[in-house]
ROMI-422562 format. One record per atom (N, C-alpha, C, O): y, x, z. Coordinates in steps of 0.1 Angstrom, whole numbers, plus 2048, in hexadecimal, padded with zeros to 3 digits. Layout:
% residues N
YXZ
...
//
This chain:
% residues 213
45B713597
45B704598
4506FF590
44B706587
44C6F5593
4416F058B
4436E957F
44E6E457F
43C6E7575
43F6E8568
4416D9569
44C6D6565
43A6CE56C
43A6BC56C
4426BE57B
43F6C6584
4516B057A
4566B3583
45E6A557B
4656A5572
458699585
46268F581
46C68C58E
46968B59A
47A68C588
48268C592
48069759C
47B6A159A
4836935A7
48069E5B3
4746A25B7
4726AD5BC
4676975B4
45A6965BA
45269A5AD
4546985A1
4436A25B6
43F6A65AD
4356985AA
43568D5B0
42C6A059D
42269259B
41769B5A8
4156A65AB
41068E5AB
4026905B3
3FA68D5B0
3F86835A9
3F36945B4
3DE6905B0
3D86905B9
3DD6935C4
3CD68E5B7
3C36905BF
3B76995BB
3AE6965B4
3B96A45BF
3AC6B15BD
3A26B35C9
3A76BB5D1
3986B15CB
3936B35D4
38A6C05D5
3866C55DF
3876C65C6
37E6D05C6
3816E15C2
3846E65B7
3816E75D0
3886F75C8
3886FD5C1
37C6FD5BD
38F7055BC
38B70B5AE
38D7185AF
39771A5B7
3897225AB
38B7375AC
39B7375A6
3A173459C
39D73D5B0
3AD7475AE
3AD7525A0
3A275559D
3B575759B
3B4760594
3C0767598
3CB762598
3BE77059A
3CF77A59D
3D777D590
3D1782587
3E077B591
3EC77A587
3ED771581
3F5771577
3E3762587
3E775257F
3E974D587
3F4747586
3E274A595
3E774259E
3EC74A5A7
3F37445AF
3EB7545A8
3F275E5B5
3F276E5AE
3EC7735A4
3FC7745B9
3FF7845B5
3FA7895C3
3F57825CC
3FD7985C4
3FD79B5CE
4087A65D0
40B7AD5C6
40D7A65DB
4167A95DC
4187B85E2
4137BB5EC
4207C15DC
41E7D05E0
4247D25E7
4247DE5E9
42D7C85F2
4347CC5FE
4357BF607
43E7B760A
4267C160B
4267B0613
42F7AF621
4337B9627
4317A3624
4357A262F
42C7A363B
42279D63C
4327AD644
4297B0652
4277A165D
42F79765D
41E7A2663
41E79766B
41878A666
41B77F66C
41178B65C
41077B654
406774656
405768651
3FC77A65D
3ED774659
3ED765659
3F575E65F
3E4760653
3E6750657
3F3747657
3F7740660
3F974964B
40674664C
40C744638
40674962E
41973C637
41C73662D
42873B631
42B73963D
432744625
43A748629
446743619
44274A610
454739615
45A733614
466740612
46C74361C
469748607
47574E602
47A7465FC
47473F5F4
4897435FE
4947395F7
4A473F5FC
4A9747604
4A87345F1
4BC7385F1
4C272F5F3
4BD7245F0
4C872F5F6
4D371C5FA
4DA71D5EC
4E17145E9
4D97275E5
4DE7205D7
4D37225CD
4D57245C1
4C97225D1
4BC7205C3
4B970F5C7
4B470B5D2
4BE7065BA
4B86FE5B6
4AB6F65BA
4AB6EA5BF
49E6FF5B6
4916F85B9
4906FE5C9
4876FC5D2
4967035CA
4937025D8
49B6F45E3
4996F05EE
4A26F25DC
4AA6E25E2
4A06D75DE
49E6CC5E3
49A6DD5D3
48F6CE5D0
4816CE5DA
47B6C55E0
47F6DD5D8
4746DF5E3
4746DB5EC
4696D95F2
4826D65F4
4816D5601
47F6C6601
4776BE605
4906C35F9
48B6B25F8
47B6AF5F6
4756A85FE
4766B45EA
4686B25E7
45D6B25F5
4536AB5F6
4636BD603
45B6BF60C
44E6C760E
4456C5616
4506D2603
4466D65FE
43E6E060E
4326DF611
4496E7616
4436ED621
4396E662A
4306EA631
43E6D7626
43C6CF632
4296CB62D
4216C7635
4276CC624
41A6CB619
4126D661B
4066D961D
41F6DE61A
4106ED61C
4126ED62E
40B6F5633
4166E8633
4136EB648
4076E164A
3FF6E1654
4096D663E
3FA6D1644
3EA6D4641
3E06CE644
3ED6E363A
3E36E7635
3DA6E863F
3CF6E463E
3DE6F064A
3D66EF658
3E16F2662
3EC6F8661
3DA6EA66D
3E56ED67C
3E46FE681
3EA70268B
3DD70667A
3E071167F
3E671C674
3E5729674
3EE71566B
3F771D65C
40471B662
409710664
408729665
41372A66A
42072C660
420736659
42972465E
431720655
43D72C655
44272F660
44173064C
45073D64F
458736645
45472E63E
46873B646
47073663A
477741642
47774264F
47D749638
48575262F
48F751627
48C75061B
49E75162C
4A6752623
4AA75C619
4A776761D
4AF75C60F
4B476C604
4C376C60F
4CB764612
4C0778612
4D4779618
4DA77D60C
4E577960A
4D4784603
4DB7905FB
4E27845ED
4EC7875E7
4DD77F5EB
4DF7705E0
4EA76A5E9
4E97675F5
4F87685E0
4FE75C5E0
50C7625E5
50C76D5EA
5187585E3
52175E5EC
5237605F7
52B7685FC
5187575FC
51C75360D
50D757611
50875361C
50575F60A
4FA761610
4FB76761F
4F975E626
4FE771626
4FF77662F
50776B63E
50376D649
51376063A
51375C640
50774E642
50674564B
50274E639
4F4741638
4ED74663F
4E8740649
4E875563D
4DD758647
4DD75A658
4D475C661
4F175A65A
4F375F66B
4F074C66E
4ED74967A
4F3742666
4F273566B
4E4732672
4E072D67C
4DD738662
4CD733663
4C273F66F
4B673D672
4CA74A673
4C475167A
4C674768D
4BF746697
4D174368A
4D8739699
4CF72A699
4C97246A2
4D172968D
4C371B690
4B771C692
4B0715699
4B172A68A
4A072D68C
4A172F69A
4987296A0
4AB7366A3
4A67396AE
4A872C6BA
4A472E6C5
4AD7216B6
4B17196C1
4A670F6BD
4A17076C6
4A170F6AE
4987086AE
48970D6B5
4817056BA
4877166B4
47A7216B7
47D7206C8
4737246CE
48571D6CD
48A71D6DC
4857126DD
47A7146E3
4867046D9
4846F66DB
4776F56D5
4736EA6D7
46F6FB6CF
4606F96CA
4666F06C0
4646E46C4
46B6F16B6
4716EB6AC
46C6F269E
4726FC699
4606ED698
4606F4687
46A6F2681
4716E7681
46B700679
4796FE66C
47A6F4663
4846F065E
46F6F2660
46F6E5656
4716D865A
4766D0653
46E6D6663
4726CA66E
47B6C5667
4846CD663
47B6BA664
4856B2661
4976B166B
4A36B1667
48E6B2679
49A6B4683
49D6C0685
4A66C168C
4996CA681
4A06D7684
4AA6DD680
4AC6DD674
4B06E5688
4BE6EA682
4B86F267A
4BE6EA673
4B26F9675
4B06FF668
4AE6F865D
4AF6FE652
4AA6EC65C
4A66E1656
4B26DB64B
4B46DA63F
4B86D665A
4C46D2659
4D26DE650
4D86DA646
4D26EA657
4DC6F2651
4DA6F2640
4E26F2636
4CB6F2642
4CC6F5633
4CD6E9629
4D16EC61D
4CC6E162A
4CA6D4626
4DB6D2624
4E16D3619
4DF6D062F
4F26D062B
4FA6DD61D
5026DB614
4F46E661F
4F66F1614
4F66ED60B
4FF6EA603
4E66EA608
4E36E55FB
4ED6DE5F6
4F66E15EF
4E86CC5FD
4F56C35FB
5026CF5F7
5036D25EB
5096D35FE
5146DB5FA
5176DE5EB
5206DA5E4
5096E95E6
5086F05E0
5086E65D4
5136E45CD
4FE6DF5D0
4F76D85C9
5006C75C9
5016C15BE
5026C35D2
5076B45CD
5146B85CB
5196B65C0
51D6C05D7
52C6BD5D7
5326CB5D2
53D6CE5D7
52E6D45CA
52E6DD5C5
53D6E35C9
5476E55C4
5366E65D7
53B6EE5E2
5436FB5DD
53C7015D4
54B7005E0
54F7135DF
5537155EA
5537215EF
55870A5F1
5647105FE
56B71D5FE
56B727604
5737175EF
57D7215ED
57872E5F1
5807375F6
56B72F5F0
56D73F5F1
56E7445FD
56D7505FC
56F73F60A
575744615
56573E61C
55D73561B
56574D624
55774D62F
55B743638
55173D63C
56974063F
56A73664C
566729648
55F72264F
56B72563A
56B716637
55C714634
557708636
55372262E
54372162B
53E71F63A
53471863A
541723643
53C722653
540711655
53670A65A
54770C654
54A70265E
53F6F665C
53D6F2668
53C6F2657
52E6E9653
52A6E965E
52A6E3668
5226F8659
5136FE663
519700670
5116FD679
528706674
52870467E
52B6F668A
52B6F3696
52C6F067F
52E6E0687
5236D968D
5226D3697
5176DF67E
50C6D767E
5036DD68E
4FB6D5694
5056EC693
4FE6F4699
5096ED6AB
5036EB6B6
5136EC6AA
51C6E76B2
5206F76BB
51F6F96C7
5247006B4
52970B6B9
5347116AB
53571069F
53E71A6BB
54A7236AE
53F72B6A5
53372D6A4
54B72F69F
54973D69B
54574B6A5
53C7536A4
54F74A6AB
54E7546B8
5447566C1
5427606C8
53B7466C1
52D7486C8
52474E6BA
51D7586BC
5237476AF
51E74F6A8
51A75E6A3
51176469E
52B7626A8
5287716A1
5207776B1
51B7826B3
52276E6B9
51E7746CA
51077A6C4
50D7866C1
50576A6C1
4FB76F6BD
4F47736B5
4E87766B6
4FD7756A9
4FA77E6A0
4F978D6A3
4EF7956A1
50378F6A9
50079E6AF
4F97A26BC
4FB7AD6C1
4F17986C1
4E77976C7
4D979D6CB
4D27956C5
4D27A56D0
4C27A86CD
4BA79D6C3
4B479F6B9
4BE7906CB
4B97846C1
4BB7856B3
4B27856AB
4C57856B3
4C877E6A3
4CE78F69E
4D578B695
4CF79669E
4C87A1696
4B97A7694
4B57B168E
4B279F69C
4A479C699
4A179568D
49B79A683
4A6785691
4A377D686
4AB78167C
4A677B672
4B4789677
4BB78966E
4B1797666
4B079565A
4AD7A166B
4A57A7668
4987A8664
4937B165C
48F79D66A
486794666
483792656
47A79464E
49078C653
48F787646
48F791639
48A78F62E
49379A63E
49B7A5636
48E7A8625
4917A9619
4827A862A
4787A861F
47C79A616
47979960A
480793619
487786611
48D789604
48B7875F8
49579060B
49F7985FD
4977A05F4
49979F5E8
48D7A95F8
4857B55EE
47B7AB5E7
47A7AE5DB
4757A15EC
46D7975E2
47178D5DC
46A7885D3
47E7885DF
4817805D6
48B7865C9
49077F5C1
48D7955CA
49379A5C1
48C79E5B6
4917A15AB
47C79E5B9
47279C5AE
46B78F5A6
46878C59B
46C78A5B5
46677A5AF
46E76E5AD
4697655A7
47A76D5B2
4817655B4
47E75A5BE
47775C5C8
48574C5BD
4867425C8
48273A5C2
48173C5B6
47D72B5CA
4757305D6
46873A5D3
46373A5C8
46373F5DA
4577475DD
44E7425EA
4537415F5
44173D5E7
43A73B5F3
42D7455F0
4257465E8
42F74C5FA
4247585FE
41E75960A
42275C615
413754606
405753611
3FF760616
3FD76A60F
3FE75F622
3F876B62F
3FF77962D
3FA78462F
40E775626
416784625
41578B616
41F792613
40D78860F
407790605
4047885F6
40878B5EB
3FC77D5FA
3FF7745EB
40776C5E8
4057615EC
41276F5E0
4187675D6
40F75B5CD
40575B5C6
4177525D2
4137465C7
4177415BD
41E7385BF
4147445AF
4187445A4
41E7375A1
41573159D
42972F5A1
42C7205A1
42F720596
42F714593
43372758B
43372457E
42772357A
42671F56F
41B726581
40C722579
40971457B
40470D572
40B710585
40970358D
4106F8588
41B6F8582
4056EB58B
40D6E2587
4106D258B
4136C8584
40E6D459B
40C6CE5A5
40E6CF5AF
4116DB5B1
40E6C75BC
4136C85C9
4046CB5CE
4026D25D8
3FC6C65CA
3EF6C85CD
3E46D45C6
3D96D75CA
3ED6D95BC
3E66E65B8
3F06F45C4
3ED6FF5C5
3F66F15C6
4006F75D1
3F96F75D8
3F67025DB
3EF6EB5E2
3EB6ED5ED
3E16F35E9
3E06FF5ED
3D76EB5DF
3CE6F35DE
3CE7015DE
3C97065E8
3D27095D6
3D57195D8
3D771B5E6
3CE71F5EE
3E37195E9
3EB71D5F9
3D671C5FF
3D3725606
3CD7135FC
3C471060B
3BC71B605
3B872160F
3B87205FC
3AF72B5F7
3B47375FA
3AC73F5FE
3C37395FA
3C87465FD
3C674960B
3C3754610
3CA74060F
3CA74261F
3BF747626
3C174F62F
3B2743621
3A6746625
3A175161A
395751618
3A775A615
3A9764610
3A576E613
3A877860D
//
C-alpha cells in the first residue's frame, strides 16, 4: 500500500517526466512469471485483504487500463486465503466468464466481477460478515447478485469452462504467498514494489516504463 494515503484516496500529482527503474526499488522480478502476459497489468488480491478494498474503491485498475488501449488488464483472486476462499473463486470464475461473454471488463464498474467483489468486501469490511461459518449462507449474496442456484453453479464449475478459469488463477496463490496483496505485476514478470511508491501517479508512472520493458 502506499505510504501517504488520506482516507481512501491517494494524494496526486502531476509528474510528467520519467525516471530509470531500479530493480528491487521500484520493481522485482519474478522467478515464476505468469504465462501469457505480454502487454498486460495483472491485479493479485483477497476479498479479505484490506488495501485491496481501498484499491478498488480508490479505482486503481481502472488508472493503470488507461495507460494504453492496448494494456490488457487481469485480476486474480488468492483461492487459498480466507475461509471462503474457494467458494469466492467458483463465484468470481461464473462472473469472469459471463462477463468476458458480454465484452464486459472486470473492472467495469457494471460487471459481475466488479460487483461480486465489491459486495464481499462490503461484507467483509463494513458488516463484518462470518456467515456463521456456513459455505451456503457465504454463497447466497453472490448467488443472488449472479441470479442463479447453487446447482447451476456447481453445473459450471465442473465445467471445461470454469475449471479453466478456475485453474487460470492458480499462480495467484504461489505469488501472493511471497508477496502478498494486492500485487500488480506487469507483462507476467514485474512486480511492483508499492511499498516504495508514493502515489497513484508514481504507480502509473512505473506500470508505463515496465510495460515497454
Amino acid at each position: 500500500m502506499f505510504k501517504k494515503i488520506k482516507k481512501i484516496a491517494f494524494i496526486l500529482f502531476i509528474s510528467t517526466n520519467l525516471f530509470a527503474l531500479t530493480e528491487g526499488k521500484e520493481y522485482e522480478v519474478l522467478k515464476k512469471p505468469i504465462a501469457n502476459s505480454d502487454n498486460s497489468i495483472t491485479e493479485i488480491w483477497s476479498y479479505q485483504c484490506s488495501h485491496c478494498y481501498k484499491h478498488q474503491i480508490a479505482k486503481t485498475v481502472q488508472e493503470l487500463a488507461n495507460i494504453s488501449n492496448d494494456v490488457k488488464i487481469n485480476m486474480m483472486m488468492v483461492k487459498t486465503w480466507g475461509k471462503f476462499g474457494k467458494e469466492m473463486a467458483n463465484l468470481l470464475a461464473y462472473a469472469q466468464y459471463q462477463d468476458e461473454k458480454n465484452n464486459i471488463k472486470l473492472y467495469d464498474e457494471n460487471s459481475l466481477y466488479h460487483n461480486i467483489s465489491k459486495i464481499y468486501f462490503v461484507d467483509v469490511f463494513k458488516n463484518k460478515q462470518t456467515w456463521d461459518n456456513n459455505a451456503d449462507n457465504f454463497y447466497k449474496s453472490g448467488l443472488k447478485l449472479l441470479g442463479i442456484s447453487k446447482r447451476q453453479l456447481n453445473k459450471f464449475i465442473e465445467s471445461p469452462e470454469g475449471q479453466y478459469l478456475l485453474q487460470s488463477t492458480d499462480i495467484a496463490d504461489i505469488i501472493a504467498d511471497k508477496t502478498g496483496t494486492p500485487s500488480f505485476i506487469v507483462n507476467g514478470k514485474y512486480l511492483i514494489k508499492l511499498e516504495n511508491l508514493q502515489s497513484m501517479q508514481d504507480l502509473i508512472n512505473v506500470a508505463k516504463e515496465l510495460i515497454n520493458k
